[in-house]
DRENVEX-535557 format. One line per 3 residues: number of its first residue (from 1); their letters; for each residue x, y, z of C-alpha. Coordinates in steps of 0.5 Angstrom, whole numbers, plus 500, padded with zeros to 3 digits. Layout:
// residues N
NUM> a> X Y Z | ... $
//
This chain:
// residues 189
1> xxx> 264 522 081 | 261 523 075 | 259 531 073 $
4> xxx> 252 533 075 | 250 532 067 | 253 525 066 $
7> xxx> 249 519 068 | 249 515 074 | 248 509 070 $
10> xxx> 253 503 072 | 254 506 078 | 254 503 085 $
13> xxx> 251 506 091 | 253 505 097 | 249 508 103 $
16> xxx> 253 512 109 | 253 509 116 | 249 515 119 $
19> xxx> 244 512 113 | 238 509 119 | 232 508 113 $
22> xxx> 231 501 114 | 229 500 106 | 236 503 104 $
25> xxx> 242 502 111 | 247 498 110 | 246 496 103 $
28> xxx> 249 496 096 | 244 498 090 | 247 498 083 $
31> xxx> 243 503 079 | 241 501 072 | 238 506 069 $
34> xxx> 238 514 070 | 236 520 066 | 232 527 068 $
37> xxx> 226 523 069 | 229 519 075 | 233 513 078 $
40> xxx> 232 505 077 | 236 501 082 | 237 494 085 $
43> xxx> 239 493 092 | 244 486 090 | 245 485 097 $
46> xxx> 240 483 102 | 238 476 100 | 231 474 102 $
49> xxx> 230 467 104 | 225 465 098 | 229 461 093 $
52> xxx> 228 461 086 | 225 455 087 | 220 456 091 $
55> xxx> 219 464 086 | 218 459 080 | 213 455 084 $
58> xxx> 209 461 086 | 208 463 079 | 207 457 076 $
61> xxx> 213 455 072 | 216 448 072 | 224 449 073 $
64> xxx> 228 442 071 | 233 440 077 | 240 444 077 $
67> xxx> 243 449 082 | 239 454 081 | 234 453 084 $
70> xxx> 237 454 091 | 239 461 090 | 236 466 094 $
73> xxx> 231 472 091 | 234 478 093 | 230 484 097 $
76> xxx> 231 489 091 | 228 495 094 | 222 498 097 $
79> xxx> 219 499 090 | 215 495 086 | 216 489 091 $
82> xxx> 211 484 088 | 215 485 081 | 222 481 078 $
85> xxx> 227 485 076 | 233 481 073 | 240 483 073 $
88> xxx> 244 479 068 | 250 479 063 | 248 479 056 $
91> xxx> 244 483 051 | 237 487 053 | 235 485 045 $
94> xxx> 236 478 047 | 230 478 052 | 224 483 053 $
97> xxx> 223 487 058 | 230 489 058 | 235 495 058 $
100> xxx> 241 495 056 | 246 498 063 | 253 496 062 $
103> xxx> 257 493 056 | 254 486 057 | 250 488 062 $
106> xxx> 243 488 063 | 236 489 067 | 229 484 065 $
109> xxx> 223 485 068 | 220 479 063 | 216 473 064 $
112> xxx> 221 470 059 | 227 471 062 | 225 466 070 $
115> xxx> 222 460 064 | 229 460 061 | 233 461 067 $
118> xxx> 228 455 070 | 230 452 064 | 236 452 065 $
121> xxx> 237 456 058 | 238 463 061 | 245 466 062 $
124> xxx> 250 463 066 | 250 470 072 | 245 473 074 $
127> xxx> 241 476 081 | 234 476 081 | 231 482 086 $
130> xxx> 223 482 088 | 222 491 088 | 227 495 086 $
133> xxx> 230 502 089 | 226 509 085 | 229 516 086 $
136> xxx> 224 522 082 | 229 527 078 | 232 530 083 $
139> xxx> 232 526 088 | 238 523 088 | 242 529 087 $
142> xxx> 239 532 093 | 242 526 097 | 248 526 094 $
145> xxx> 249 533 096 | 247 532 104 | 253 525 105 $
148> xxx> 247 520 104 | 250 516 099 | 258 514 096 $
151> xxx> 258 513 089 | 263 509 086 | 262 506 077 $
154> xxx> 259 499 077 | 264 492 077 | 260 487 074 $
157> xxx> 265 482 078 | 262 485 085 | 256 483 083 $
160> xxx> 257 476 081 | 263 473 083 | 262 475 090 $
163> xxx> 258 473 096 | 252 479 098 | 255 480 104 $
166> xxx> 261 482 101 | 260 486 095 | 258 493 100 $
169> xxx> 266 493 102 | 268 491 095 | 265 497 091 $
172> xxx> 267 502 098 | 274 498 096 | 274 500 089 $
175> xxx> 274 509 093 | 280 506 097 | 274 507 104 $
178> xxx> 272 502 109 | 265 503 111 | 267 500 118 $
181> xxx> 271 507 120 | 266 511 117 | 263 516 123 $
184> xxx> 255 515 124 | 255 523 124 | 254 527 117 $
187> xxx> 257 533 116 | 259 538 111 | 265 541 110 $
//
């Protein structure tokens, strides 16, 4: 766990069993961006129903025939819902609107990034989310001392290389924890 000076960035957060908020029970969010002004996250596993396809049609944006107009949007929080936020490998300075996360890792919000995606000239792994999670400074620290969430460091192969309904298990794996076996009950030693 980092120390109560270090960043959450390129951290997972997983919420706890007893966690009954319906925007945030049973999700994984990857936390993008956190410093003394708050915390920026997305939900990565709870897909919509609305595939790229039909988010390219609703804003105008003609998209070439390929395989990635069947992937699902996925619901990325309770925040900003009528916004894209776009997680993807590669370089923020290749696009605008972007932060650098991870090492070859970053968030877009920009218009540019769905044209080439539609394309077929964006980056080869990415996960497009409508809203995103927000905490205000101090927030999440306050959650995190009354057992609401699990952090964990980011892994880029959870986000990308297996399906949504894995990656809450995986990045409770990387702790050596099976959410499963966890009491619903919050508690404090």
């Amino acid at each position: 766990m980092p120390t109560p000076m270090q960043s959450l960035k390129n951290y997972f957060l997983m919420a706890m069993p007893h966690l009954e908020d319906p925007n945030f029970a049973g999700t994984l969010t990857y936390l993008c961006d956190h410093d003394d002004d708050g915390t920026l996250g997305v939900i990565v596993n709870r897909p919509s129903e609305l595939t790229l396809d039909g988010l390219f049609e609703q804003l105008d944006i003609e998209s070439e025939p390929g395989p990635h107009n069947d992937v699902l949007v996925y619901n990325g929080g309770p925040t900003y819902r009528d916004r894209g936020f776009i997680l993807h490998r590669g370089n923020a300075s290749d696009w605008d609107s972007s932060i650098q996360v991870a090492d070859g890792l970053a968030l877009t919000t920009s218009m540019d990034m769905l044209q080439a995606i539609a394309q077929r000239r964006g980056p080869e792994q990415y996960l497009v989310t409508l809203g995103c999670a927000g905490w205000k400074s101090g927030q999440l620290e306050d959650e995190l001392k009354q057992n609401t969430w699990l952090i964990a460091e980011g892994d880029a192969a959870i986000l990308f290389d297996r399906p949504p309904e894995q990656r809450l298990g995986a990045a409770a794996g990387i702790l050596g924890v099976d959410l499963n076996l966890m009491t619903r009950d919050a508690g404090h030693a």
